[in-house]
LOBA-639319 format. One line per 5 residues: number of its first residue (from 1); their letters; for each residue x, y, z of N, C-alpha, C. Coordinates in Angstrom, 1 decimal, always signed. Layout:
! residues N
NUM	a	X:Y:Z:X:Y:Z:X:Y:Z  ...
! end
This chain:
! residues 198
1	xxxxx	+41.2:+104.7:+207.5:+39.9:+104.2:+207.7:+38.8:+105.2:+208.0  +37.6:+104.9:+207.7:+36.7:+105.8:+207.7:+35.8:+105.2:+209.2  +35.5:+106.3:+210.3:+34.6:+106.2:+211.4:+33.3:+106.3:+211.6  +32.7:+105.4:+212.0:+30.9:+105.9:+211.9:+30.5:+105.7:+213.2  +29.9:+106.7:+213.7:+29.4:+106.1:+215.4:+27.7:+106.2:+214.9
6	xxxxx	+26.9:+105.6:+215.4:+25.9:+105.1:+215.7:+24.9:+105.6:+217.5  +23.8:+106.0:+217.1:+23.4:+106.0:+218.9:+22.2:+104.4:+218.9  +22.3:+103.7:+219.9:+21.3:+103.1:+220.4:+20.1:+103.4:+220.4  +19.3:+102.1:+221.4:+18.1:+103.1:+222.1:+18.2:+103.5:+223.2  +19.8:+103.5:+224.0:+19.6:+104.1:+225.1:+20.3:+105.4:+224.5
11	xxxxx	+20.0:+106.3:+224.5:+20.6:+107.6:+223.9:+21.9:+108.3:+224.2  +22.5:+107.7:+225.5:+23.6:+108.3:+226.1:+24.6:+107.0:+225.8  +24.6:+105.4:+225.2:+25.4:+104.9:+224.9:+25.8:+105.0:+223.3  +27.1:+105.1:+222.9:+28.0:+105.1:+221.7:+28.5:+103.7:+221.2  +28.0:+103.6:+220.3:+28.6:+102.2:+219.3:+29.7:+103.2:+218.1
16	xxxxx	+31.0:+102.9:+218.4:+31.5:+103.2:+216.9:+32.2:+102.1:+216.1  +31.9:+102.0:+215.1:+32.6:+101.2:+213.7:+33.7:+101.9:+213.0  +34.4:+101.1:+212.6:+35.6:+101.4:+211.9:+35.7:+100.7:+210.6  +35.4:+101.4:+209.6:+35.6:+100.5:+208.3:+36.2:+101.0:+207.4  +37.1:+99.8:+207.3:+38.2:+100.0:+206.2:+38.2:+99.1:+204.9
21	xxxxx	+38.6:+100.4:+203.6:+38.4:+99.7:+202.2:+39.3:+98.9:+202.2  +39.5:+97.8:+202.0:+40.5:+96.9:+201.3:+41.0:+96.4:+200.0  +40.0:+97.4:+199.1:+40.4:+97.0:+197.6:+38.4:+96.9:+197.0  +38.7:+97.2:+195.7:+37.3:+97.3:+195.0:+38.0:+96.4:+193.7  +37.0:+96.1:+192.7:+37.1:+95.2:+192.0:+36.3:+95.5:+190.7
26	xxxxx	+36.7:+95.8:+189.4:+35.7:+96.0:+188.8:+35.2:+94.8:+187.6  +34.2:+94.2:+187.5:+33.9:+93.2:+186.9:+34.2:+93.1:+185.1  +34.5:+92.1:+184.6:+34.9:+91.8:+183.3:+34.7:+93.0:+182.3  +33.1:+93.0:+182.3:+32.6:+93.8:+181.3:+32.3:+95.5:+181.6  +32.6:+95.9:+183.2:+32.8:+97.0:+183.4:+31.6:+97.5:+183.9
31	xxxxx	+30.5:+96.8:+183.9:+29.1:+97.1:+184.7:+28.7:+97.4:+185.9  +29.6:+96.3:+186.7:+29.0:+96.8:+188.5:+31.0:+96.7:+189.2  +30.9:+97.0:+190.2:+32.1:+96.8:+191.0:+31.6:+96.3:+192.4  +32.2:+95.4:+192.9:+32.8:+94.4:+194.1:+33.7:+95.5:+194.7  +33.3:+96.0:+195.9:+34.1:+96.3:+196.7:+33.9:+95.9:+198.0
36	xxxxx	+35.3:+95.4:+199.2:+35.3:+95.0:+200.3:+35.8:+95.5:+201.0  +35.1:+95.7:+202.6:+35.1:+96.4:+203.4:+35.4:+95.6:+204.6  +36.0:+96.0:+205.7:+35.9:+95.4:+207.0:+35.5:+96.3:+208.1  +34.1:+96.1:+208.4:+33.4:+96.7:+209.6:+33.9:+96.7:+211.0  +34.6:+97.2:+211.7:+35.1:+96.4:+213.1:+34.5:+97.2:+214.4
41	xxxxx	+34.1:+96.7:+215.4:+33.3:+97.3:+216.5:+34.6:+97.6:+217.1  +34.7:+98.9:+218.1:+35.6:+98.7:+219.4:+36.2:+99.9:+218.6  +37.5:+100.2:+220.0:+38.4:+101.3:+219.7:+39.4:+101.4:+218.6  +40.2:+102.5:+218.3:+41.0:+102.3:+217.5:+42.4:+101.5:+217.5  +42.6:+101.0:+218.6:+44.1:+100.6:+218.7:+44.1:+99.1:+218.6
46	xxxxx	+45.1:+98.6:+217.9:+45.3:+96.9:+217.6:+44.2:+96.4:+216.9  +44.3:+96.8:+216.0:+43.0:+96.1:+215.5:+42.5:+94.3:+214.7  +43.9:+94.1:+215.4:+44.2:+92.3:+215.4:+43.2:+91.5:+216.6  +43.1:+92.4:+217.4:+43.2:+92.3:+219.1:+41.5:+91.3:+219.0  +41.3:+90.2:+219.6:+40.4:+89.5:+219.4:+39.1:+89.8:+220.5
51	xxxxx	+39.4:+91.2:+220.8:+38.5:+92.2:+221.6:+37.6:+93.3:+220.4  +38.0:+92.9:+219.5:+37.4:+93.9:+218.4:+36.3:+92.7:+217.3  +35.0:+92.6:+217.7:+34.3:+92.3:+217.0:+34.7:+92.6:+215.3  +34.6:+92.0:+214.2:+34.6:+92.8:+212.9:+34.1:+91.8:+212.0  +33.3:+92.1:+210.7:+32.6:+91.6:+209.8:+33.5:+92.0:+208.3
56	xxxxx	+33.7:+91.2:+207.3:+34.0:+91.4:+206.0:+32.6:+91.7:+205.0  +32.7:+92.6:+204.8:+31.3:+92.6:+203.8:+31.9:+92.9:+202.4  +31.0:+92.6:+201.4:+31.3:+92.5:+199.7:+30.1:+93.5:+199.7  +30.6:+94.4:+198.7:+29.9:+95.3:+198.2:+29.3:+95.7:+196.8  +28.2:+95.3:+196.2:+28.3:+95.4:+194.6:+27.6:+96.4:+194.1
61	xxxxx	+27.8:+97.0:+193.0:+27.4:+98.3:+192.8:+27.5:+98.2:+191.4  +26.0:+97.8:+190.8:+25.9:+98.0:+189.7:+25.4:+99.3:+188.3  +26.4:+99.8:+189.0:+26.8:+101.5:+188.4:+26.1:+101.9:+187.4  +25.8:+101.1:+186.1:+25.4:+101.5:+184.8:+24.0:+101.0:+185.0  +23.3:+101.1:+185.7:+22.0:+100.7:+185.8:+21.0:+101.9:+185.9
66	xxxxx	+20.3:+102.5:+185.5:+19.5:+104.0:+185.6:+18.6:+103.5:+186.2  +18.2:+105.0:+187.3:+17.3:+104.6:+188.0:+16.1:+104.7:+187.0  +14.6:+104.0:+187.3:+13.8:+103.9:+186.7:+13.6:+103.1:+185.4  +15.0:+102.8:+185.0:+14.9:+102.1:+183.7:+15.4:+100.6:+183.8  +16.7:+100.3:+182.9:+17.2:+98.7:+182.7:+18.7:+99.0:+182.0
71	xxxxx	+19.1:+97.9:+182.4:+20.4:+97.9:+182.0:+20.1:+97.6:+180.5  +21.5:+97.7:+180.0:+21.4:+97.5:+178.6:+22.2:+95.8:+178.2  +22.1:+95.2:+179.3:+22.7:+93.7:+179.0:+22.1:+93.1:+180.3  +21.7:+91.9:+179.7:+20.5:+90.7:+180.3:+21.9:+89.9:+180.8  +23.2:+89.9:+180.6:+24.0:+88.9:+181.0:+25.1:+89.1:+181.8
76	xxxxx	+25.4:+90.6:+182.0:+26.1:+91.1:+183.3:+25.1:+90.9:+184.6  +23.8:+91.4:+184.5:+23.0:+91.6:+185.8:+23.4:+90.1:+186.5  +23.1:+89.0:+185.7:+22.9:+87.2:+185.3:+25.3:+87.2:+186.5  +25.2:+88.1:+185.5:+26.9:+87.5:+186.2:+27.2:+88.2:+187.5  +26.5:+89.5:+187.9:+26.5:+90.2:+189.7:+25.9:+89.2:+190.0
81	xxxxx	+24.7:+88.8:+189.5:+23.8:+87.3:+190.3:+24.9:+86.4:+190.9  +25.4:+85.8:+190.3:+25.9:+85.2:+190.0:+27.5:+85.1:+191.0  +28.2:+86.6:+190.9:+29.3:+86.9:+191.9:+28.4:+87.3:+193.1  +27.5:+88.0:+193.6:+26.9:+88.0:+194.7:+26.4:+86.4:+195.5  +26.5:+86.0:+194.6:+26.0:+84.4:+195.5:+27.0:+83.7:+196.0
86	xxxxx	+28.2:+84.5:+195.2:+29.5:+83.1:+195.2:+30.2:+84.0:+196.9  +30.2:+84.7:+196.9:+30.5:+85.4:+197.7:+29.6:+85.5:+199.2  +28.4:+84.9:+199.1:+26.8:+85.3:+200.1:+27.6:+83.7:+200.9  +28.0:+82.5:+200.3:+28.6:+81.5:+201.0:+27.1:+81.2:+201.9  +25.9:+81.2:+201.0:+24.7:+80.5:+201.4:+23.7:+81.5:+202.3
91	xxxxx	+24.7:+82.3:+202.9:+24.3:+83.5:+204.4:+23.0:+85.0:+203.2  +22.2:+85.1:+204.1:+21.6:+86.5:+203.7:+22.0:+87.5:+202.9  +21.6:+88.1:+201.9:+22.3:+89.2:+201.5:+21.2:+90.7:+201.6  +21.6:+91.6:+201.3:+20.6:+92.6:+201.3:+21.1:+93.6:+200.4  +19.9:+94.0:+199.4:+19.6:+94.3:+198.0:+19.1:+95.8:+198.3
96	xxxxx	+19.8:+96.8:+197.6:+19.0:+98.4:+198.0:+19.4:+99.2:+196.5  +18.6:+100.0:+196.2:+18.4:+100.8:+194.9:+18.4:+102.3:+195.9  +18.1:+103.4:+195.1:+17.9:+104.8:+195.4:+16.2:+104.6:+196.3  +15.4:+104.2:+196.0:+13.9:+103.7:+196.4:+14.0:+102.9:+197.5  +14.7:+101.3:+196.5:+14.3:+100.4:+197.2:+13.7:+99.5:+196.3
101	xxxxx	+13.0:+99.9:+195.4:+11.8:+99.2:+194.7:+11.7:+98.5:+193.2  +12.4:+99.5:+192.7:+12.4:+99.3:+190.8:+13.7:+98.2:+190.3  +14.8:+99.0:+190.4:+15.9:+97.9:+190.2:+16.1:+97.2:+191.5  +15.8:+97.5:+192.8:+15.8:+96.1:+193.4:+14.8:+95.0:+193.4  +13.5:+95.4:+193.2:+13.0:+94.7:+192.7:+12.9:+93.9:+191.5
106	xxxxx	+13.9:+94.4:+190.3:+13.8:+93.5:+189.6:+15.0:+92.2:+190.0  +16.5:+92.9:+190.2:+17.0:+92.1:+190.5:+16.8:+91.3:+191.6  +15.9:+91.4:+192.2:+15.2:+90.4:+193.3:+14.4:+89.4:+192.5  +14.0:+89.4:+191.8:+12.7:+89.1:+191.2:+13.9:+87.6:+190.1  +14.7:+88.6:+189.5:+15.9:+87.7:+188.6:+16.3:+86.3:+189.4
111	xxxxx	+16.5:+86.9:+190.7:+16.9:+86.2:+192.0:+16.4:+84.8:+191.7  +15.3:+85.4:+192.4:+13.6:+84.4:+193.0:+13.6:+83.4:+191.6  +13.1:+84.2:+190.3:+13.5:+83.6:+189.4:+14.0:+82.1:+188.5  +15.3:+82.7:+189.2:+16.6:+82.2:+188.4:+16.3:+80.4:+189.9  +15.9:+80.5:+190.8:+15.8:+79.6:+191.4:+15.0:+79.1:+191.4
116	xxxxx	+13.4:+79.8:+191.0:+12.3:+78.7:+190.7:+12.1:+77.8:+189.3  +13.0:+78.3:+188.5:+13.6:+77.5:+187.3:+14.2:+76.4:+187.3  +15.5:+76.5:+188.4:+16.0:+75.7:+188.3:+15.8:+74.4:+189.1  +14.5:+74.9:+189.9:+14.2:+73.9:+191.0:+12.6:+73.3:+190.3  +11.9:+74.1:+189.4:+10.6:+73.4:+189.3:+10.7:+73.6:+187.2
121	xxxxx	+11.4:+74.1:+187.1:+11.6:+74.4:+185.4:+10.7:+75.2:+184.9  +10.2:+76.3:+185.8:+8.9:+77.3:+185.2:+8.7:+78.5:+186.3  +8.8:+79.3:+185.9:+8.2:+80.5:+186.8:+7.2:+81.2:+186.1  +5.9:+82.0:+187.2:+5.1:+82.2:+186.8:+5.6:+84.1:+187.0  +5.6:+84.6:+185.8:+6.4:+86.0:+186.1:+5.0:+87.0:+186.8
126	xxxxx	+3.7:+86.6:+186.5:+2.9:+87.7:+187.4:+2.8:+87.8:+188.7  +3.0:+86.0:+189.2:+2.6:+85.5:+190.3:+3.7:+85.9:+190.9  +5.1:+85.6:+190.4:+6.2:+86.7:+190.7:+6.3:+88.1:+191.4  +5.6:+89.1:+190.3:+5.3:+90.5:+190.5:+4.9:+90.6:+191.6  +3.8:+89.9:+192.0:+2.7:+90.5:+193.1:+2.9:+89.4:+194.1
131	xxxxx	+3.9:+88.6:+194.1:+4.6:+88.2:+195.3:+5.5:+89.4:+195.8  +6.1:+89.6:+195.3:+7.0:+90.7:+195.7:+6.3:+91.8:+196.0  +5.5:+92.5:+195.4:+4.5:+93.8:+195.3:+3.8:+93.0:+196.8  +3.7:+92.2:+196.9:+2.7:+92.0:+198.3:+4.4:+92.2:+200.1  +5.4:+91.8:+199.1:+6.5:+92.0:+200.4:+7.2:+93.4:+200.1
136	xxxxx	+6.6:+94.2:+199.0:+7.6:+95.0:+199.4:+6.9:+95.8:+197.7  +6.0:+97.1:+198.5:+4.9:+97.9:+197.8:+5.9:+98.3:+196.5  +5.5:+98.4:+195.6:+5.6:+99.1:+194.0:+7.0:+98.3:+193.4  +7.4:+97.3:+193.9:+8.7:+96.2:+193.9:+8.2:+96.5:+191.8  +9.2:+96.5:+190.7:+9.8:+96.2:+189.8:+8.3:+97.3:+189.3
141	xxxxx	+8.7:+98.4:+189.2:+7.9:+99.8:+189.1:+7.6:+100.0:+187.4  +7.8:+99.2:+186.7:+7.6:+99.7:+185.1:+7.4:+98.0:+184.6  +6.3:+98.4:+183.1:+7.2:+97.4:+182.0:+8.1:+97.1:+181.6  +8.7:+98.3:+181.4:+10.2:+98.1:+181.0:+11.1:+96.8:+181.5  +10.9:+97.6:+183.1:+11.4:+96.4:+184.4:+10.9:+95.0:+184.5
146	xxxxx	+9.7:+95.1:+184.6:+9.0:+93.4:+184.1:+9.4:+92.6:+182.8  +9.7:+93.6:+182.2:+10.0:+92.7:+180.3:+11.7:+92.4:+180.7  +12.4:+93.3:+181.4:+13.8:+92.7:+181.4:+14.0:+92.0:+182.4  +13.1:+91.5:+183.3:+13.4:+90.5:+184.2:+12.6:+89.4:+183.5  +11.7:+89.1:+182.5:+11.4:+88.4:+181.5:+12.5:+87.9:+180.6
151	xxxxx	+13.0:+88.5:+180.0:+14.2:+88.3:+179.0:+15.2:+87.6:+179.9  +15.3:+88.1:+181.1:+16.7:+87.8:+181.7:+16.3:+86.3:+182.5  +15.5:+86.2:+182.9:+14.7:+84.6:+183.0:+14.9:+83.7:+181.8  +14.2:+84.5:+181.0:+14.3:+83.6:+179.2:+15.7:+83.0:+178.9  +16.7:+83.9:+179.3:+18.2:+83.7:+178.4:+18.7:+82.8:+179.5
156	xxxxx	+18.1:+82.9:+180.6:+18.6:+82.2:+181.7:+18.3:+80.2:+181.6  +17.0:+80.5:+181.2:+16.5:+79.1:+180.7:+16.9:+78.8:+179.7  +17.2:+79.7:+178.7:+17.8:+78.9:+177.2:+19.1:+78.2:+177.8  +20.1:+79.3:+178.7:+21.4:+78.9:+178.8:+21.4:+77.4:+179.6  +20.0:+77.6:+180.7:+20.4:+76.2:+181.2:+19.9:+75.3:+180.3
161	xxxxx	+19.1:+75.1:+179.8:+18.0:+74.0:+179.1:+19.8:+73.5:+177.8  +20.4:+74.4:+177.2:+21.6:+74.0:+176.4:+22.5:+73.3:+177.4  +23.3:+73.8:+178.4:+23.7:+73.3:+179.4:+23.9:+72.1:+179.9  +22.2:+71.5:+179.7:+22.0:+70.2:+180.4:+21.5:+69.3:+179.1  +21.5:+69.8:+177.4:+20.9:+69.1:+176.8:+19.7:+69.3:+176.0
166	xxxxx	+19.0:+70.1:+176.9:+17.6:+70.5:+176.3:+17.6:+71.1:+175.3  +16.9:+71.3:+174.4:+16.2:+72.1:+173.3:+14.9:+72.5:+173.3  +14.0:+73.3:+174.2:+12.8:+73.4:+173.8:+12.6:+74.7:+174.4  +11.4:+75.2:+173.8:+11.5:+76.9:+174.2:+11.0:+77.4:+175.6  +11.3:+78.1:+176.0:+10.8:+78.3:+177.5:+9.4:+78.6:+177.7
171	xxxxx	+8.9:+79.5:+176.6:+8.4:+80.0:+176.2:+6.9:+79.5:+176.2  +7.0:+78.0:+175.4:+5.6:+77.3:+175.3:+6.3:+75.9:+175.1  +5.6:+74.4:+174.6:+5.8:+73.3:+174.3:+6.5:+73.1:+173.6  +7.0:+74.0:+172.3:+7.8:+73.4:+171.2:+9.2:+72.8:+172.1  +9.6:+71.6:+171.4:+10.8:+70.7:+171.3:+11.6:+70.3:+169.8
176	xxxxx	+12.7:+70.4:+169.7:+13.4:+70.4:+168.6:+14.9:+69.1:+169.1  +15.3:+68.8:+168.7:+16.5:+67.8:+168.8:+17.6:+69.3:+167.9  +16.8:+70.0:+167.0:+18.2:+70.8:+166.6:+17.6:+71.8:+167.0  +19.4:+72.2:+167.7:+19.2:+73.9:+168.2:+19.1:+75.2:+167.1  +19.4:+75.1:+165.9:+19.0:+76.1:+165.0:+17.7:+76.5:+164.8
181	xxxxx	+16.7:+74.8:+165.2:+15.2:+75.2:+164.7:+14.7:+76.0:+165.8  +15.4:+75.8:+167.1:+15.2:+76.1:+168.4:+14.8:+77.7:+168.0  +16.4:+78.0:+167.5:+16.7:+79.6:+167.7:+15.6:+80.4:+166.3  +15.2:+79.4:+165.6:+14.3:+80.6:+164.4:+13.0:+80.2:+165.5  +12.1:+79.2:+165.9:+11.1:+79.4:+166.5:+10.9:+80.4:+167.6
186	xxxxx	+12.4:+80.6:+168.4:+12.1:+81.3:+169.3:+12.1:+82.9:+168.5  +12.8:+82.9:+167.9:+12.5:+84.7:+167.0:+11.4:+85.0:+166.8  +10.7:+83.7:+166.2:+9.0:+84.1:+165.9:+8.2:+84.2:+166.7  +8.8:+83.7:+168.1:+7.5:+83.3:+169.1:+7.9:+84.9:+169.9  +6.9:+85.5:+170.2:+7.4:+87.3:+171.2:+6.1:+86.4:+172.1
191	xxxxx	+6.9:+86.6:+173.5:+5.4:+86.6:+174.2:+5.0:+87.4:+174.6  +3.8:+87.6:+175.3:+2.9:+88.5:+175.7:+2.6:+88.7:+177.3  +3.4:+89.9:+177.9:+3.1:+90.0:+179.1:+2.0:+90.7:+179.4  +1.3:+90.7:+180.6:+0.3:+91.7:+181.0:+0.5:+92.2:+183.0  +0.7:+93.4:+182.4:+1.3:+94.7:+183.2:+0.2:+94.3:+184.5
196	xxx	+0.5:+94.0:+185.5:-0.3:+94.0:+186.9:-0.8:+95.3:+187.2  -2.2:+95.3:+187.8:-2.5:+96.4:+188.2:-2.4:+97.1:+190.0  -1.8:+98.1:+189.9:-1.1:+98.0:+191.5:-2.8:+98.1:+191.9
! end
């Protein structure tokens, strides 16, 4: 097990943690990895001992993600979403990049998202941006970042709107009863974002 001591704010008291790997996990497609850890407060001995505070934490690490840029698949980020929630068991989680700001921001943003969709059937991706940009400065740092948290919303609506039945584009008004006409209208339709100004 690896040791981490900590100082307070009284400067002469010691907090040490004890945290041990228990196994990492690497997901289907090879993109991020799940690893689990147990944090435990207190000394080294017995570590059964119901004198030892300790926490299990899940760890995800989505490895092939470049800083500044985007992954190269809209449906792994969609599936860490996805195992990070199953695993959050409703409780807080907390989201960190090299920054702080670009890829957590986006996948924050995926987040926020993926739940205003499913609760109102529409998200507004600017209003999005500069919600986040107002909690947390330069949050989802490029186009790049904005258009793939676009895309990854979009695929996310197609997949539910089929899911439940629907056929119509996320996009704008069109409705179809067939999903082929669905999929040529949506080819032709590119929408058009506009880049916020910080």
């Amino acid at each position: 097990p690896l040791n981490c001591r900590t100082l307070t704010s009284k400067k002469s008291h010691l907090v040490w943690f004890h945290v041990k790997h228990t196994g990492s996990v690497q997901s289907k497609d090879g993109k991020y990895t799940r690893t689990t850890l147990v944090i435990r407060k207190g000394g080294e001995t017995d570590e059964d001992s119901d004198q030892y505070n300790s926490r299990v934490i899940h760890h995800f690490w989505y490895n092939t993600w470049p800083d500044h840029g985007v992954p190269d698949d809209y449906g792994a980020v969609s599936g860490m979403l996805q195992d990070v929630r199953s695993y959050s068991n409703g409780e807080p989680w907390v989201v960190h990049c090299s920054a702080g700001v670009g890829r957590t921001g986006s996948f924050i943003g995926i987040d926020v998202g993926t739940d205003l969709l499913k609760r109102y059937g529409k998200v507004d991706l600017l209003k999005l941006i500069t919600h986040l940009r107002e909690c947390r400065g330069q949050s989802i740092q490029s186009p790049q970042q904005a258009m793939f948290v676009y895309w990854t919303l979009e695929k996310f609506a197609s997949k539910w709107n089929k899911d439940h039945g629907f056929h119509y584009c996320p996009r704008c008004t069109f409705e179809t009863a067939d999903e082929s006409k669905l999929d040529e209208h949506m080819a032709a339709h590119k929408p058009e974002l506009k880049w916020p100004v910080d």
